[in-house]
Jmol script that loads the backbone (N, CA, C; Angstrom):
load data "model"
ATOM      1  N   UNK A   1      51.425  91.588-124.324  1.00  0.00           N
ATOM      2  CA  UNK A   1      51.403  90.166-124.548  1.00  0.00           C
ATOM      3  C   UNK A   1      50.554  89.854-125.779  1.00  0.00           C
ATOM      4  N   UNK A   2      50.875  88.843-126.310  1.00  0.00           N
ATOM      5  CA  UNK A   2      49.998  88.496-127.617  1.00  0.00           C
ATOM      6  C   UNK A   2      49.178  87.838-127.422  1.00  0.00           C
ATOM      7  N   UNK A   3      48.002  87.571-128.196  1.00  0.00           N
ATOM      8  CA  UNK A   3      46.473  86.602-128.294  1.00  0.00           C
ATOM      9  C   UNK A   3      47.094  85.599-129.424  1.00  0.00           C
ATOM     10  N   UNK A   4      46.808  84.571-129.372  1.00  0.00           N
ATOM     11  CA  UNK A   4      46.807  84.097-130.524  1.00  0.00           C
ATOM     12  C   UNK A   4      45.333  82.821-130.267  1.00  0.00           C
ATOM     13  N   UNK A   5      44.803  82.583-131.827  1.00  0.00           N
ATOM     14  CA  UNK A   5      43.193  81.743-131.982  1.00  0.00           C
ATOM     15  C   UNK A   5      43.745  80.788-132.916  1.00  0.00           C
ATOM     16  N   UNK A   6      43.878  79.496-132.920  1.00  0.00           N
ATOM     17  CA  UNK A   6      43.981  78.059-132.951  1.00  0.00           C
ATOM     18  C   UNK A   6      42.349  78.402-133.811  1.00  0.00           C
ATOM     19  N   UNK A   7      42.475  78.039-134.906  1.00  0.00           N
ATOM     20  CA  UNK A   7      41.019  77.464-135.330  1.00  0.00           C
ATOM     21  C   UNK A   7      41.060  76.051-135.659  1.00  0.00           C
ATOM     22  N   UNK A   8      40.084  75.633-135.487  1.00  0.00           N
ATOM     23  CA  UNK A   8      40.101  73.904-136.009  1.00  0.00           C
ATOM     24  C   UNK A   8      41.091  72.968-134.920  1.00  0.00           C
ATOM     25  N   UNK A   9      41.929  73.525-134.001  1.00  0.00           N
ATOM     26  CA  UNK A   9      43.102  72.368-133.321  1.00  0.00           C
ATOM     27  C   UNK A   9      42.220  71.405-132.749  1.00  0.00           C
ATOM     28  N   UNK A  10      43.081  70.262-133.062  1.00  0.00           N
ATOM     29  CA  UNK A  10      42.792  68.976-132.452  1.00  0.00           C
ATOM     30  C   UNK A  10      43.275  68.659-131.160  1.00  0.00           C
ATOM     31  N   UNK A  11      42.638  68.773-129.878  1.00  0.00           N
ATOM     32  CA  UNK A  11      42.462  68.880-128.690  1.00  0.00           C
ATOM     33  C   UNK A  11      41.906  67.364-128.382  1.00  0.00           C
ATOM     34  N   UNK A  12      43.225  67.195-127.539  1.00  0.00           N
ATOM     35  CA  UNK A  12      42.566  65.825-126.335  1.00  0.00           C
ATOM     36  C   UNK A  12      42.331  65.911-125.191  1.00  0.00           C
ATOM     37  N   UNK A  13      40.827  65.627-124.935  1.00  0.00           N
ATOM     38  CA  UNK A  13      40.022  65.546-124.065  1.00  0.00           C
ATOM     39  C   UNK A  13      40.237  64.238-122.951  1.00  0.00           C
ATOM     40  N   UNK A  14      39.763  65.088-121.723  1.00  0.00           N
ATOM     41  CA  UNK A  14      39.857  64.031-120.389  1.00  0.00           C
ATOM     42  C   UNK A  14      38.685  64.035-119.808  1.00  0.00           C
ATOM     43  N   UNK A  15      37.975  64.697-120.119  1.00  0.00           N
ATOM     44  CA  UNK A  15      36.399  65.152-119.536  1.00  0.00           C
ATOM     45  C   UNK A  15      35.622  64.061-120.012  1.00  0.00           C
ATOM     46  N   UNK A  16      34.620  63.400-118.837  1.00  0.00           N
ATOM     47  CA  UNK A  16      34.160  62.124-118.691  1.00  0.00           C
ATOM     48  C   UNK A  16      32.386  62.817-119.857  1.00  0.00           C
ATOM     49  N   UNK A  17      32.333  61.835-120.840  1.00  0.00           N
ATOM     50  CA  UNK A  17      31.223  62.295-121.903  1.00  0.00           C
ATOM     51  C   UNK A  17      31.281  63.253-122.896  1.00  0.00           C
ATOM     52  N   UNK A  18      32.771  63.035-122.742  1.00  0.00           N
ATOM     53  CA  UNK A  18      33.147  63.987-124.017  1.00  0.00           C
ATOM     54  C   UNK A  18      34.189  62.967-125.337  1.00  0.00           C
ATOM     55  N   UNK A  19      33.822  62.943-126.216  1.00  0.00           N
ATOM     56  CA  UNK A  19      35.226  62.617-127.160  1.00  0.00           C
ATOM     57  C   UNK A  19      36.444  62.557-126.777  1.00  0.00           C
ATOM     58  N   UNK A  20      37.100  61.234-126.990  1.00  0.00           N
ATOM     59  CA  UNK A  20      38.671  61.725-126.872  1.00  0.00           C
ATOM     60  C   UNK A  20      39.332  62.679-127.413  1.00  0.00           C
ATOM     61  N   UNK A  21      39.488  63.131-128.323  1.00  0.00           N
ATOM     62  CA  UNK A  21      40.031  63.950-129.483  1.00  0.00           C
ATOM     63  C   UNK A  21      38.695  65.193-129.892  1.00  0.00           C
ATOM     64  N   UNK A  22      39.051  66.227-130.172  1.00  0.00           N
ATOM     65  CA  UNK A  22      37.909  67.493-130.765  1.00  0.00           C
ATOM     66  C   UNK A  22      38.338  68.285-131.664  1.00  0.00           C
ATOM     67  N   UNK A  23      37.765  68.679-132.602  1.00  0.00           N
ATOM     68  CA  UNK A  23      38.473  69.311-133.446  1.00  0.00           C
ATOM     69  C   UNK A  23      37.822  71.013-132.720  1.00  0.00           C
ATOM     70  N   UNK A  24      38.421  71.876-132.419  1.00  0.00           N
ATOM     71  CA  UNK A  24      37.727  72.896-131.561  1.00  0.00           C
ATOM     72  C   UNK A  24      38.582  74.505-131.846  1.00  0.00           C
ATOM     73  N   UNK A  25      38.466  75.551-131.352  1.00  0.00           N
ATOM     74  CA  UNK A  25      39.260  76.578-131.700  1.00  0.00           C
ATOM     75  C   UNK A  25      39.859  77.152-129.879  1.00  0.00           C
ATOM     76  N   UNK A  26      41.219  77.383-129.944  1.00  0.00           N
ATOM     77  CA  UNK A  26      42.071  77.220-129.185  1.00  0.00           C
ATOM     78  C   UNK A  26      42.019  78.746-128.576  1.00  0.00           C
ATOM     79  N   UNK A  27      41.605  79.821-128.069  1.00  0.00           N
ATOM     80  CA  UNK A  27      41.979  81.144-127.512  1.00  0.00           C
ATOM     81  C   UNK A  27      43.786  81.102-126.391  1.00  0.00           C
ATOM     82  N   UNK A  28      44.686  81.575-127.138  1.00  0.00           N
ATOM     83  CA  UNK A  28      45.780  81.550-126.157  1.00  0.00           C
ATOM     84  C   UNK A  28      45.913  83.350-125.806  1.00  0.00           C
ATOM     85  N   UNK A  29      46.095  83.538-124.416  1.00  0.00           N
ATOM     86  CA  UNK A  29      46.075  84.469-124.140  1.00  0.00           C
ATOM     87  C   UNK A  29      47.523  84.802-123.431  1.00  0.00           C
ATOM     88  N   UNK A  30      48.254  85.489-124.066  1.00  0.00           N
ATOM     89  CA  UNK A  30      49.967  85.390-123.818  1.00  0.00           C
ATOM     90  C   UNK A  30      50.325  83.451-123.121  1.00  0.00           C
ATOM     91  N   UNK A  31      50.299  83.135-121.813  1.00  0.00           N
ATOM     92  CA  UNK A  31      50.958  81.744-121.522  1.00  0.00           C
ATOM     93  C   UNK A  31      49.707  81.173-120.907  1.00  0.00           C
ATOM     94  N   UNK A  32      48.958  82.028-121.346  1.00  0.00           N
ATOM     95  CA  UNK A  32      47.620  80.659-120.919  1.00  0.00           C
ATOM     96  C   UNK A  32      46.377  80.493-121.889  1.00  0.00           C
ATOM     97  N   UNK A  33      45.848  79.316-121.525  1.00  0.00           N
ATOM     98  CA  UNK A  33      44.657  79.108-122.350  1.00  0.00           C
ATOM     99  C   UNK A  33      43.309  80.170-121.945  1.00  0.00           C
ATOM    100  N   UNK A  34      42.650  81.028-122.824  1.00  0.00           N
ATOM    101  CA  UNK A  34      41.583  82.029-122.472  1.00  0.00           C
ATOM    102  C   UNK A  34      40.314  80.964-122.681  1.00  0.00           C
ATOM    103  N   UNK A  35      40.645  80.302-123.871  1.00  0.00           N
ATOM    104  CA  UNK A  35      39.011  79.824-124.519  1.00  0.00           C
ATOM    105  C   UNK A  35      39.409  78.468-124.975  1.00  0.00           C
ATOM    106  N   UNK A  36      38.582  77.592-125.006  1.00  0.00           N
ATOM    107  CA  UNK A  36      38.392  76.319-125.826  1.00  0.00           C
ATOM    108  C   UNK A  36      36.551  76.198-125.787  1.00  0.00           C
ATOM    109  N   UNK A  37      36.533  76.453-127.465  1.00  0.00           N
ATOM    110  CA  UNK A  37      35.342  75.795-128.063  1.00  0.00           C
ATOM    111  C   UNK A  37      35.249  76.345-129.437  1.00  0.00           C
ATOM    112  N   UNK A  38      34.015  76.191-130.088  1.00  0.00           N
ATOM    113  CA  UNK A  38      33.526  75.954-131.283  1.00  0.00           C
ATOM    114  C   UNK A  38      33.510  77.749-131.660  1.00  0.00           C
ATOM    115  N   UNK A  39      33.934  78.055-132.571  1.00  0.00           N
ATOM    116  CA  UNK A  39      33.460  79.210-133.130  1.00  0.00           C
ATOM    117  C   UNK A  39      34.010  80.475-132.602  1.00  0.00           C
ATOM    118  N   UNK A  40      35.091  80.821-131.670  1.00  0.00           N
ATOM    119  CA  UNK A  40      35.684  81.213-130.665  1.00  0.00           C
ATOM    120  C   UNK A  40      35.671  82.854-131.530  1.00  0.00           C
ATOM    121  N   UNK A  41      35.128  83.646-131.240  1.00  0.00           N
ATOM    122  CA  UNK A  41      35.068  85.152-131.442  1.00  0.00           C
ATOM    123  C   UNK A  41      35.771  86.063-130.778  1.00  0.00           C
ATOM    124  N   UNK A  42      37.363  86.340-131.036  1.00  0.00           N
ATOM    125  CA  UNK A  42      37.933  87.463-130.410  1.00  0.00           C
ATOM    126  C   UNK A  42      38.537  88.532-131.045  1.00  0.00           C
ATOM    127  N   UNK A  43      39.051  89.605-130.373  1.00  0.00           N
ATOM    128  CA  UNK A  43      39.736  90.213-131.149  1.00  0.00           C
ATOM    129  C   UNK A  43      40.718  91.049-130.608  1.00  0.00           C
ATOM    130  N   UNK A  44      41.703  91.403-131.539  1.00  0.00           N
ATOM    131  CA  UNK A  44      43.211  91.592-131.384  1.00  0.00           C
ATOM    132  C   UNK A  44      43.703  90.270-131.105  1.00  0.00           C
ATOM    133  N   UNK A  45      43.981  89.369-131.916  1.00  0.00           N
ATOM    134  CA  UNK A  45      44.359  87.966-132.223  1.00  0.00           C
ATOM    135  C   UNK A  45      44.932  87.424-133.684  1.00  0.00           C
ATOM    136  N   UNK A  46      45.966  87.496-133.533  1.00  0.00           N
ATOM    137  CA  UNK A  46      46.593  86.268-134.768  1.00  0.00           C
ATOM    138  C   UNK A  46      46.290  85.095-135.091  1.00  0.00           C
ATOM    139  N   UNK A  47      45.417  84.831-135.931  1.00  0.00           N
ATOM    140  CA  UNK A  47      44.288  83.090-136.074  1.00  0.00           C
ATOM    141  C   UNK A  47      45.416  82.807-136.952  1.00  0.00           C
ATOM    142  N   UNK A  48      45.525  81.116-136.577  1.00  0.00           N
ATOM    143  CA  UNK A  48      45.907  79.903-137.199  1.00  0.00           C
ATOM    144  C   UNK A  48      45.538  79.193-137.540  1.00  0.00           C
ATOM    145  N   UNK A  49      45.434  78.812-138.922  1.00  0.00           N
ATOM    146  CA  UNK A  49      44.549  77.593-139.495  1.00  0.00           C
ATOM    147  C   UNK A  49      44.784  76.201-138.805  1.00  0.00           C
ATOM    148  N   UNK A  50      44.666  75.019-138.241  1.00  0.00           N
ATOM    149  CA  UNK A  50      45.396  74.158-137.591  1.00  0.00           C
ATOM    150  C   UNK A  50      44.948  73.317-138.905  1.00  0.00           C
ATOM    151  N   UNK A  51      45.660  72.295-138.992  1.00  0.00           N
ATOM    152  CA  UNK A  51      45.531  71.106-139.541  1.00  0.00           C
ATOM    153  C   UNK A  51      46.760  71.015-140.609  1.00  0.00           C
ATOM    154  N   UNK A  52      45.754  70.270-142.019  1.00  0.00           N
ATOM    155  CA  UNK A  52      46.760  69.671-142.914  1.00  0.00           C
ATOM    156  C   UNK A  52      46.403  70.796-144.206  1.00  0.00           C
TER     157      UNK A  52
END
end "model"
wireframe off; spacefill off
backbone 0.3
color backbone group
């Protein structure tokens, strides 16, 4: 299965004291989410720049 790392994706938040929107780095681990946060360190992963 593949890893793939979201850097920078813009993530909307539901969590009460948090931002609506985050700019954050995404860990996908084949069909699920592994990681969401700042600075996300893995490896054997295909990173994606997110944005514009």
């Amino acid at each position: 299965m593949s890893r793939v790392l979201l850097r920078g994706a813009r993530v909307v938040t539901m969590a009460p004291g948090r931002p609506d929107a985050e700019h954050v780095d995404v860990l996908v681990d084949a069909d699920r989410i592994a990681a969401v946060g700042a600075d996300i360190e893995a490896s054997g992963v295909r990173a994606a720049r997110s944005g514009p």
